[in-house]
C-alpha positions, 0 to 999 in steps of 0.5 A: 500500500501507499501510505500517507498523512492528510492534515484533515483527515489522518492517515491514508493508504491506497493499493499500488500496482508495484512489484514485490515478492511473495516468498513462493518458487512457483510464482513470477512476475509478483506485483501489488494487487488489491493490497496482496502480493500476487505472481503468475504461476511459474511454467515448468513445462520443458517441451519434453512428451517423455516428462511430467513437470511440476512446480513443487513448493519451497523446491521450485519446478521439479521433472520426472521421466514418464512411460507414455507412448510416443513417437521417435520421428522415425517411420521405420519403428513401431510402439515407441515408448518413453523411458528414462527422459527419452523417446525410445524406438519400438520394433522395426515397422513390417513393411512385408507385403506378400508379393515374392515379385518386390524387395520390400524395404524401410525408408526412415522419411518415407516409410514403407517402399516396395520395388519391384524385382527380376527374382525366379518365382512360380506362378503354380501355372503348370502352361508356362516355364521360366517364370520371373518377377516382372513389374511386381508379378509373377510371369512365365513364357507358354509351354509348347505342347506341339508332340509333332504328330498331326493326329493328335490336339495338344492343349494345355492344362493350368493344374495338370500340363501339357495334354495328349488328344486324339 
């Protein structure tokens, strides 16, 4: 307070708005108000997901590691988990799609990539021989099934093969 004397009237005191100090850790910026000292509280936050802040009285801010689940920025981890302060990777992100007709891979920026390959394969297609990976599929080049005799048809069958038909 501001405090004076009038000669008509005795003592005087009115509120000002100047700073002070209120004793308490997780204050600051403590100014004058309504005749109190009073300070905004103190942010302890310190942008760490994998830490739970707190301002604790006559101690100040005080940070603890915590166990939530977080994210490690890499896009090749999976069930990353905070431990010890720090963002901790999961395991590796499956990038398998199946398909014996690309390499798959994981590209930590981009994720999960899938190029095609030139790899023997088998495409269960017992009309074709020499099957390769093309494009991302299994390819092969026809069976010839032509046995020279013209008396006979020489079709094809997926599951069985070459056929002999009189």
């Amino acid at each position: 307070t501001d405090n004076g004397c009038l000669a008509a009237t005795g003592c005087a005191s009115g509120f000002n708005t100047l700073p002070c100090e209120d004793g308490d850790v997780c204050t600051e910026g403590d100014t004058c108000a309504g005749g109190a000292c009073v300070g905004a509280a103190v942010d302890c936050e310190d942008g760490n997901p994998c830490t739970d802040t707190a301002c604790v009285a006559d101690v100040g801010c005080q940070t603890a590691p915590n166990s939530q689940v977080c994210d490690d920025g890499d896009t090749c981890t999976t069930g990353d988990q905070c431990g010890g302060g720090a963002c901790v990777s999961g395991g590796p992100t499956d990038c398998t799609d199946g398909n014996p007709g690309t390499d798959d891979a994981c590209e930590p920026a981009s994720g999960c990539a899938h190029v095609d390959n030139t790899l023997p394969c088998q495409d269960s297609d017992a009309c074709t021989q020499g099957d390769a990976c093309l494009g991302g599929a299994c390819i092969g080049q026809p069976v010839d099934c032509e046995d020279g005799d013209l008396c006979t048809d020489n079709p094809c069958n997926p599951n069985t093969g070459c056929l002999v038909q009189f």
